[in-house]
C-alpha positions as CSV (number, residue, x, y, z in Angstrom):
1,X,-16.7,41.4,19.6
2,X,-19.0,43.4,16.7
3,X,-16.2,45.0,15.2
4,X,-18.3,46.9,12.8
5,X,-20.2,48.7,15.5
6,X,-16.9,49.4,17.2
7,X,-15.3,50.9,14.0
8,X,-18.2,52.9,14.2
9,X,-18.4,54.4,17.2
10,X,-14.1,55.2,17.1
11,X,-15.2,56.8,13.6
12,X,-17.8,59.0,14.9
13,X,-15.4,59.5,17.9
14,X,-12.7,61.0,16.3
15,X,-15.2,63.1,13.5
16,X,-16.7,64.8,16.5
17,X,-12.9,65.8,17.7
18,X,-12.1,67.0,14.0
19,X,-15.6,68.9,14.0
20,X,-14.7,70.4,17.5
21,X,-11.8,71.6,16.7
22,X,-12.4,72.8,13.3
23,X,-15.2,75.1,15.2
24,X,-12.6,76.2,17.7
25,X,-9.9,76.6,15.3
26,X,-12.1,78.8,13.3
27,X,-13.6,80.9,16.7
28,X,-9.5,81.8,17.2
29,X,-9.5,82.5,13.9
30,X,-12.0,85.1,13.9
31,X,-11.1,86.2,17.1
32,X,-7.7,86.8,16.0
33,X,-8.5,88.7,12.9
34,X,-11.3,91.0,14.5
35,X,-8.4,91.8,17.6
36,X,-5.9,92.8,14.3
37,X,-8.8,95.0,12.9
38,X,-9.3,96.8,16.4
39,X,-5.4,97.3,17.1
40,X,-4.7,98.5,13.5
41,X,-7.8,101.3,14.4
42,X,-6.6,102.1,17.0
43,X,-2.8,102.3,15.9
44,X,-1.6,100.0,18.1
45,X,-1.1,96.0,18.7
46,X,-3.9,93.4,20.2
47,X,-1.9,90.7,19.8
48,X,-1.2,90.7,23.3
49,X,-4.7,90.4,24.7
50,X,-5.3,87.8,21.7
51,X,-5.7,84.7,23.4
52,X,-4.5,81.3,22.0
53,X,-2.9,80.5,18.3
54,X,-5.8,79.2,16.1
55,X,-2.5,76.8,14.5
56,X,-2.3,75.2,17.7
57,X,-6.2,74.5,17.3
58,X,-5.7,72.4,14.0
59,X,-2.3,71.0,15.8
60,X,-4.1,69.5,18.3
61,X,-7.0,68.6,16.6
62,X,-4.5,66.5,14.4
63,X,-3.1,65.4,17.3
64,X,-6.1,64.4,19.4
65,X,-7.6,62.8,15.9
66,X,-4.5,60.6,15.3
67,X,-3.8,59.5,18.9
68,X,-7.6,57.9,19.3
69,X,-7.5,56.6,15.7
70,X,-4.3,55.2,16.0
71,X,-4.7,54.0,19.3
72,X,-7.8,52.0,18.4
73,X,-6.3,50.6,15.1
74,X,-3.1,49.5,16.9
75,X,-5.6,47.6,19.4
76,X,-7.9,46.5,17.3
77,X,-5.0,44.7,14.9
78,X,-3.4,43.2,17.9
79,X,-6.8,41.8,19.5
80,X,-8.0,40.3,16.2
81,X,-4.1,38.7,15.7
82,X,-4.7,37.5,19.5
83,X,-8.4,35.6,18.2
84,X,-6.6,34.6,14.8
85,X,-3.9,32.9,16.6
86,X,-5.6,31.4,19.5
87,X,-8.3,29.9,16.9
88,X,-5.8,28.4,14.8
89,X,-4.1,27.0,17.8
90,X,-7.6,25.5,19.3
91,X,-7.9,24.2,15.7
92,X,-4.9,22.3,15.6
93,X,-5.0,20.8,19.2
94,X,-8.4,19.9,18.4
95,X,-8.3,19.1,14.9
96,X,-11.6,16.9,15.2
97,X,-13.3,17.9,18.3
98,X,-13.8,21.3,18.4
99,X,-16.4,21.5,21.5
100,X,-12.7,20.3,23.2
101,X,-14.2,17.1,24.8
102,X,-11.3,14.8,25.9
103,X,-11.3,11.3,25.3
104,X,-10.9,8.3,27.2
105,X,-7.3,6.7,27.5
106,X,-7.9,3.7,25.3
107,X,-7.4,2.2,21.5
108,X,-11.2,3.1,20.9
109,X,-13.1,5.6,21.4
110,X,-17.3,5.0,22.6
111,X,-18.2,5.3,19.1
112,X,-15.8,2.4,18.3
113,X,-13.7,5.7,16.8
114,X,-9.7,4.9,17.2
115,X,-8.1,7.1,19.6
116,X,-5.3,9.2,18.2
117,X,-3.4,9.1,21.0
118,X,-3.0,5.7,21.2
119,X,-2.0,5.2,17.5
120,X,-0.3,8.4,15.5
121,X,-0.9,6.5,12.6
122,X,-4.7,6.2,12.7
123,X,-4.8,10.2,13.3
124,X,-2.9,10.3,9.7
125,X,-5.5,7.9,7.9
126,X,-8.6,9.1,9.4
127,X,-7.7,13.1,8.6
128,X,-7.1,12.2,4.7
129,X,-10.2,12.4,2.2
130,X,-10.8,8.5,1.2
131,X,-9.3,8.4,-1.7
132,X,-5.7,9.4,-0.2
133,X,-6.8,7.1,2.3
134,X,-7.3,3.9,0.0
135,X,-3.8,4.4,-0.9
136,X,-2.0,5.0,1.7
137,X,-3.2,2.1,3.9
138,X,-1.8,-0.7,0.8
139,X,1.6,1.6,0.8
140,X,1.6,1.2,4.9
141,X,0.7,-2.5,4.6
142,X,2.8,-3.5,2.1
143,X,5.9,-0.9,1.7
144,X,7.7,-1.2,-1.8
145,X,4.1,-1.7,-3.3
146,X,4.0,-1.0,-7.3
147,X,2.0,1.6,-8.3
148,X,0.1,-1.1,-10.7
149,X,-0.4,-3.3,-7.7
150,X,-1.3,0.1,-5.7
151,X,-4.1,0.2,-8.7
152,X,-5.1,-3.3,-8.8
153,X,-5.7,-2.7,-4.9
154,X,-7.8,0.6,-4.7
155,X,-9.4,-0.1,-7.9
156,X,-8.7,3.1,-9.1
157,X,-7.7,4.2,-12.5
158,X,-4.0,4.8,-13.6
159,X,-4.0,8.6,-13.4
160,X,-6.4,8.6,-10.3
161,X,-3.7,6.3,-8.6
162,X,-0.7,8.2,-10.2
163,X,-2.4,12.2,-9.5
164,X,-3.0,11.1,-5.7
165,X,0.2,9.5,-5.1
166,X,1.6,12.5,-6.7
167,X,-0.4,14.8,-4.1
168,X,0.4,12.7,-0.5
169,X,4.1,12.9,-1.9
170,X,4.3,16.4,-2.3
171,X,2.7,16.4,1.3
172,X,5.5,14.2,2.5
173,X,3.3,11.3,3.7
174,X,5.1,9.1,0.6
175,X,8.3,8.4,-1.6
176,X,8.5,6.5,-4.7
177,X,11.4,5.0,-6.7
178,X,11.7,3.9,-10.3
179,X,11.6,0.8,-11.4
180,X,11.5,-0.2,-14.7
181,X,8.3,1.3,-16.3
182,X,6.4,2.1,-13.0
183,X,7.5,3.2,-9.2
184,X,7.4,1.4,-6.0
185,X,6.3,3.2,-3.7
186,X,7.5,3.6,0.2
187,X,5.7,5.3,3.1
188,X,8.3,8.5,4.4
189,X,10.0,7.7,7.1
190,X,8.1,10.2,9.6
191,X,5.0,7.9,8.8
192,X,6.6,4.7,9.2
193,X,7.9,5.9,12.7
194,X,4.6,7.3,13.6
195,X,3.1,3.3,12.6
196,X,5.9,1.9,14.9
């Protein structure tokens, strides 16, 4: 939906009511004073014969202003929460596929692709960048891994090694434990049930 065009119109909606009934408002006002003129000439009271309030006017311009403003405001917020939500939803049920294709029952996809289905732990691997990846497969291999061994392995440099462990641990995919003057480093226990 063009919100901007709709924001518009609702705009111009409710400054037409506040222009309509700032002319009316100010009809009963004139009205009113020229019926007080007459009935103080003539020594007696027009009020009477005076027809509405202009207060209740500007009351119900207010009114009518605040309902169609509101109204639309209220709607809009709970419509665009409605398309926020449901897109984040499609998004996560479709992390990878976001036409929403469903693949075949299988260990491989057409492409030769693993299906992530099939094996929870391939979905892990093949969602990280691959960097996280090139550690994280030696730590699933080889649980209780050292972190030198984890650098010998990925041939990446000691704070490359030591900043991205540091990062998939934070994101719970990892543990380490000291040892000594380095870490060995375990895959958590969601991951290692995931593998199994």
């Amino acid at each position: 939906m063009n919100w901007r065009r709709a924001d518009t119109v609702v705009g111009g909606l409710v400054a037409a009511v506040l222009v309509v009934g700032g002319v009316l408002s100010w009809q009963a006002y004139q009205q009113q004073q020229a019926f007080d003129q007459m009935g103080s000439m003539m020594g007696t009271s027009m009020g009477s014969v005076h027809g509405t309030n202009p207060l209740w006017y500007v009351l119900g311009t207010f009114l009518v202003s605040a309902v169609i403003g509101g109204g639309y405001l209220v709607i809009r917020d709970e419509v665009t929460s409605r398309d926020v939500t449901d897109r984040s939803q499609n998004e996560m049920a479709n992390p990878t596929d976001p036409e929403g294709d469903e693949s075949p029952e299988g260990t491989t996809q057409p492409d030769g692709a693993i299906n992530p289905e099939s094996q929870p732990q391939a979905r892990v691997l093949d969602l990280l960048p691959d960097d996280e990846r090139r550690i994280l497969e030696p730590v699933i291999s080889s649980p209780g891994i050292t972190q030198i061994e984890l650098r010998d392995r990925s041939d990446f440099s000691k704070s490359k090694v030591s900043q991205t462990v540091s990062a998939l641990e934070k994101r719970g995919l990892l543990y380490r434990e000291r040892q000594g003057r380095t870490y060995r480093i375990y895959p958590s226990d969601d991951l290692r049930q995931s593998q199994s």
